[in-house]
LORO-186411 format. One record per residue (C-alpha): x, z, y. Coordinates in steps of 0.1 Angstrom, whole numbers, plus 5000, padded with zeros to 4 digits. Each point is the difference from the previous one (the first is absolute). Layout:
residues N
XZY;...
END
This chain:
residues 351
768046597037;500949824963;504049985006;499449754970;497849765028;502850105026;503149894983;497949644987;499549925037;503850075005;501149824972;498149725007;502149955032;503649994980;502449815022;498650035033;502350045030;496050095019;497050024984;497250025024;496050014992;497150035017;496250034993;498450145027;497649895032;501749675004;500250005041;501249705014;502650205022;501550084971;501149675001;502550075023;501750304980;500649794968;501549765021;502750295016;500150174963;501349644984;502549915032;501650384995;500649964961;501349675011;501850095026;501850254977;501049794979;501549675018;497549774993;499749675018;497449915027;498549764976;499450234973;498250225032;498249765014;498649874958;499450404990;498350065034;497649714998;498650064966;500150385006;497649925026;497849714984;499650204969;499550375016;496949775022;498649824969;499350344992;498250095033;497949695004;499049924967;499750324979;496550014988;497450275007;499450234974;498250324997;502250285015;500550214967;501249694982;502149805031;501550405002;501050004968;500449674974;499249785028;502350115021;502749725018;503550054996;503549875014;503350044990;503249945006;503049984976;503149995016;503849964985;503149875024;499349644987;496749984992;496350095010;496650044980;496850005021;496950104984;496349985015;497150134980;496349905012;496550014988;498849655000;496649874990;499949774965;499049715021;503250055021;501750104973;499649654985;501049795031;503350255003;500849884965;499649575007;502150095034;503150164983;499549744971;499949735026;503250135011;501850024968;503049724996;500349915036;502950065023;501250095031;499249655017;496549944982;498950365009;500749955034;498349634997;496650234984;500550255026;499549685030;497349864985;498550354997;500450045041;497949685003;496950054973;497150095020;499150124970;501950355003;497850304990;500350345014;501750144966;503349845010;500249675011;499849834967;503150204989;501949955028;501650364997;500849984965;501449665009;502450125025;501050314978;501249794974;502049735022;501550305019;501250214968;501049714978;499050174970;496649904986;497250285002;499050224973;496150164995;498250174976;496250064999;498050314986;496550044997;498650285020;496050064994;497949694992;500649785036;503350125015;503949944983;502850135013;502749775010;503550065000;502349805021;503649994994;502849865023;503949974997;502450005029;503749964994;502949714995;500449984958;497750264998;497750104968;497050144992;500550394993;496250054988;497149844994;496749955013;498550214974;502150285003;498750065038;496649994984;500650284976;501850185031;497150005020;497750154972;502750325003;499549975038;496449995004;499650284971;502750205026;498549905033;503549885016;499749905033;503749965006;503249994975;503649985006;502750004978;503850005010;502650155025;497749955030;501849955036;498950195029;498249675013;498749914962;498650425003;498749915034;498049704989;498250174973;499550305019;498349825028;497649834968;499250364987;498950135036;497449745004;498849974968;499350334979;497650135027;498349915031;500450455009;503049955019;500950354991;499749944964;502649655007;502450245013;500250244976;500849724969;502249855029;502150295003;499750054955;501649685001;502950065025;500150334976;500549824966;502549745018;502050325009;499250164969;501549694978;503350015022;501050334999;499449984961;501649714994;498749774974;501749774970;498849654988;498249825023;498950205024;496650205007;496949844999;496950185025;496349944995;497050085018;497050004981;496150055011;497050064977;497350105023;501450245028;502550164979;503549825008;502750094980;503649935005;502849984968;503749964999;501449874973;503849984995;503250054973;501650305011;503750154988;499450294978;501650265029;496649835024;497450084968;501150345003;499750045036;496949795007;498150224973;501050345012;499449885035;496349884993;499450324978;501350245029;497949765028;496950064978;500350364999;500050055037;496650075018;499449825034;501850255022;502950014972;500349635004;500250005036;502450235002;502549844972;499249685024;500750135031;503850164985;500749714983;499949805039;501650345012;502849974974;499050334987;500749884963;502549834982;500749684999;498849934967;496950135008;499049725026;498649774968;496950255003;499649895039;498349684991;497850184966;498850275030;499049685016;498249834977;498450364984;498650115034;498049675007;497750144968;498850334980;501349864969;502950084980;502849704998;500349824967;503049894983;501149884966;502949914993;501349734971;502950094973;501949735017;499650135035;497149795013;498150265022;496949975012;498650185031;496350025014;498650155030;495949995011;500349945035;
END
């Protein structure tokens, strides 16, 4: 893994309370999850039922968008720079929500005269739109003549944001951008989750996060990874349990800045999963002689170590290499690390 490409990806989240992305199967009961993951992060943080109730809604309009209209493509390109994407940027104030689709160009056009048609109106007028909308027998099958972008911009307040980038010779990829927050503004720009996604799709990322994750914020993501990396259930369980084993892994290292970021990435059946983090110097120094001693140890070696570090056999110190043993046994391959001059670390498991 290019630590260079790791650390732009972190970067490009600067500020973020949660950072969360996802680019995988798109199943509508996932709908449900980003719904829990948005009311614990609120939750956390105090915010008001109408900032819920605003996030929740376009959370869910755009995250469907995605599921109804994404356009077919062949599997090695909708796998890889056709691939949908959502994200969410959350601070205590303010929230970014991001959808990424394949759209065809003559869709493409029509997306462009709705959002224009939008432009300059307020609250009232938008909801006027939206009413007259509800009563055109006209409506297609791609949206009711807008109606959902309608509604996402009367509920947020803000005006929404999009970008379009050619993808093959009949296809774009359109970038949808909404803001949720009193006296909020804009913390990136349409453009920037276009040149995300090209890191994403050339990574395979299936699910990010970035931040101090709760246990509910963990449980929502790990319920995401279980259905989505592999229909094997065995397979699910054993990146389930990597997971749980980085979360445990980042805690009992302790991390500066703004916290850990996780990624699961895909290219064909090979899923690989990378930590990323600014450690103290004291953590550099025992993170790499831990993954050095974990990659010496032969499989009986490493069950062993596992089984006394549970027992209590070793020191406390030692319990970092618990969740490396973890994430080393789920795969033949050596762990990799690299770690920056100014402490940004990156780890990465084949699971």
């Amino acid at each position: 893994m290019d630590l260079s490409i790791v650390h732009t990806i972190y970067r490009s989240f600067a500020g973020d309370r949660l950072s969360f992305l996802y680019s995988g199967l798109f199943h509508d009961e996932h709908t449900a999850r980003l719904i829990a993951l948005g009311e614990e992060f609120l939750g956390q943080n105090g915010a008001d039922k109408g900032v819920r109730g605003k996030l929740a809604f376009i959370m869910v309009e755009m995250y469907q968008n995605i599921v109804r209209h994404r356009a077919g493509l062949a599997s090695e390109v909708q796998e890889r720079e056709g691939r949908s994407m959502f994200l969410l940027r959350s601070t205590s104030a303010q929230h970014e929500i991001v959808a990424i689709n394949p759209i065809a160009s003559a869709d493409a056009e029509n997306v462009k005269k709705e959002l224009a048609r939008l432009d300059g109106l307020d609250r009232d007028q938008m909801k006027q739109v939206f009413l007259l909308g509800l009563q055109n027998d006209a409506r297609t099958q791609r949206g009711g003549a807008g109606l959902g972008l309608i509604e996402m911009a009367r509920r947020s307040g803000h005006p929404l944001r999009h970008a379009l980038s050619p993808l093959g010779t009949s296809h774009y990829l359109f970038a949808l951008q909404a803001l949720v927050g009193r006296n909020a503004n804009w913390r990136s720009a349409p453009l920037d989750a276009l040149s995300l996604h090209a890191l994403v799709a050339e990574l395979g990322i299936s699910v990010l996060c970035r931040g101090n994750l709760t246990a509910g914020e963990q449980e929502v993501v790990l319920r995401m990874i279980e259905r989505d990396l592999d229909e094997d259930r065995t397979r699910s369980d054993a990146r389930s349990r990597a997971f749980l084993a980085t979360m445990e892994l980042v805690e009992n290292l302790g991390t500066t800045g703004e916290g850990p970021m996780v990624f699961l990435g895909k290219v064909g059946a090979e899923v690989r999963m990378v930590l990323a983090a600014h450690l103290r110097a004291d953590a550099v120094t025992r993170i790499t002689k831990a993954v050095e001693e974990v990659n010496a140890l032969d499989a009986p070696g490493s069950q062993r170590r596992y089984r006394d570090i549970l027992l209590g056999r070793v020191e406390a110190s030692d319990t970092i290499q618990l969740g490396l043993i973890e994430l080393a046994r789920r795969h033949s391959a050596p762990l990799r690390m690299a770690v920056a001059p100014d402490g940004f670390m990156v780890l990465e498991a084949v699971i």
